[in-house]
Structure formats: C-alpha cells, structure tokens
C-alpha angles and dihedrals in degrees: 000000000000114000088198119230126340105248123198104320117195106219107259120225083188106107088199103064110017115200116188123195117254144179127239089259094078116086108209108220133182105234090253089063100047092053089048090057095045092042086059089044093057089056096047091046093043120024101011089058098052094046089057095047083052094055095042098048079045095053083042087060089055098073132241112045100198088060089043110112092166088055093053091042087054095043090045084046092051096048082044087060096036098051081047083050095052091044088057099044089046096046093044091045080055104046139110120200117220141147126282117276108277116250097248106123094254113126116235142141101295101045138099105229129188127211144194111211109224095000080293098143085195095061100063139156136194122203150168118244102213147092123300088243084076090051114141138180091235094071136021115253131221121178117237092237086059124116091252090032095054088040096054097033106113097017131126137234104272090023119125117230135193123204127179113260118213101264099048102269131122126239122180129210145190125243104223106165128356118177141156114286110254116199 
C-alpha cells in the first residue's frame, strides 16, 4: 500500500517509534507496495520492452513508414512505456519504505477517511489519502498535498477540519472514520 508523500515530520527522541524529518519529495510506501511497483518496473524494463521493439521492427517490415499506422501505434505505445519507466525510477529511487499508518483514528497518508461537508452527516465522502500513484478504480484519491488532504491530515476522528477551496474560499468538514487502507 502507498502511504502518499511524506509531509512536514518533527525528529522523534522515542526509540520506539523513530520519525525523521523529511522533505515532500519522499513517497512514503508499505513494503507490499514497493515491491508492486518494482515488480512493474522490472517488466517494463525487461519484457515489455522487448515485445515493443517486436511489434515495431514488425510494423517496420511492413514498408513505408509514413503510411504505417501499426509502426506509430507501436512507437506511441512505446513512449507511452518509457515515460512510465522514468515515473517509476524516479518514484522508487525517492521512497521510503515504511509500515502502514496505525489505527488509531488519526488521519494520515495511508488511510481511508470519511467526511461530513459542513457538519451535514448526509453529504458525505470517502477517500483514499495517498498518492496518486495508488491511485484504483475501487475508491476516489486525494494527495495528501492537496487543498482537502493538507486540511484533514492530523485530525482526529470527530474533529472538524477546514481546507482552501479553489476559489479562495474555506469549507469545513468533519472527520467521521479514518482508518488504515486495506487492499
């Protein structure tokens, strides 16, 4: 699981659970996530490439390349592998691994919180507090850099909370549930 990126961290003197302090270009990841995203570096770097370079000398076999729409899907498909190549190289060569976020009701990158706009218990949403590179189908992101994710982050379940909407002006929202991501 991706625990999203590392926000302002205050040196720890407890043993028990050491905090460094770190800048916003770490991305805090669980072990499991690291190795996802590894694991999905090695295949583009290894088969995935040589499947592209298959199709494209394929497509090339086929004549004019000006005319080749086979070729310039290929080529689009392999920019499209090497610029995810270069996202993940530069995102592992940042991370930190790290364990998942404690249950403990305090909101932070690596848990699913729930909110109430305006107090309204009926106007709800639940979200993911991670990078984007976590990103799934199965529940709406939000960084934790952005306006909502800044203004939740350290409070606590029950707490009200205010964030910066885009056009300057405040919402607050109430924390109902924050707990630890699950995949």
């Amino acid at each position: 699981m991706l625990l999203g990126r590392a926000m302002l961290c205050i040196p720890s003197t407890d043993e028990e659970h050491p905090v460094t302090q770190t800048s916003e270009n770490v991305t805090w990841l669980t072990q499991e996530a690291y190795n996802k995203l590894k694991d999905e570096l090695e295949y583009l770097t290894g088969p995935a490439r040589t499947e592209i370079a298959a199709k494209i000398a394929a497509a090339r076999e086929e004549g004019d390349l000006r005319e080749n729409g086979g070729y310039h899907a290929a080529k689009e498909e392999q920019g499209k592998q090497e610029l995810r190549v270069r996202q993940l190289t530069q995102l592992l060569e940042n991370a930190k691994v790290g364990e998942a976020p404690a249950a403990d009701g305090v909101v932070a990158p690596g848990m699913v919180v729930t909110i109430a706009f305006d107090g309204d218990e009926d106007d709800t949403l639940t979200f993911l507090l991670a990078s984007r590179e976590y990103a799934s189908a199965d529940i709406e992101t939000y960084s934790p850099q952005s306006p909502l994710g800044t203004g939740v982050i350290g409070h606590k379940v029950g707490d009200d909370a205010e964030y910066e909407l885009p056009n300057g002006k405040k919402a607050s929202v109430r924390i109902l549930k924050a707990e630890p991501y699950r995949d």
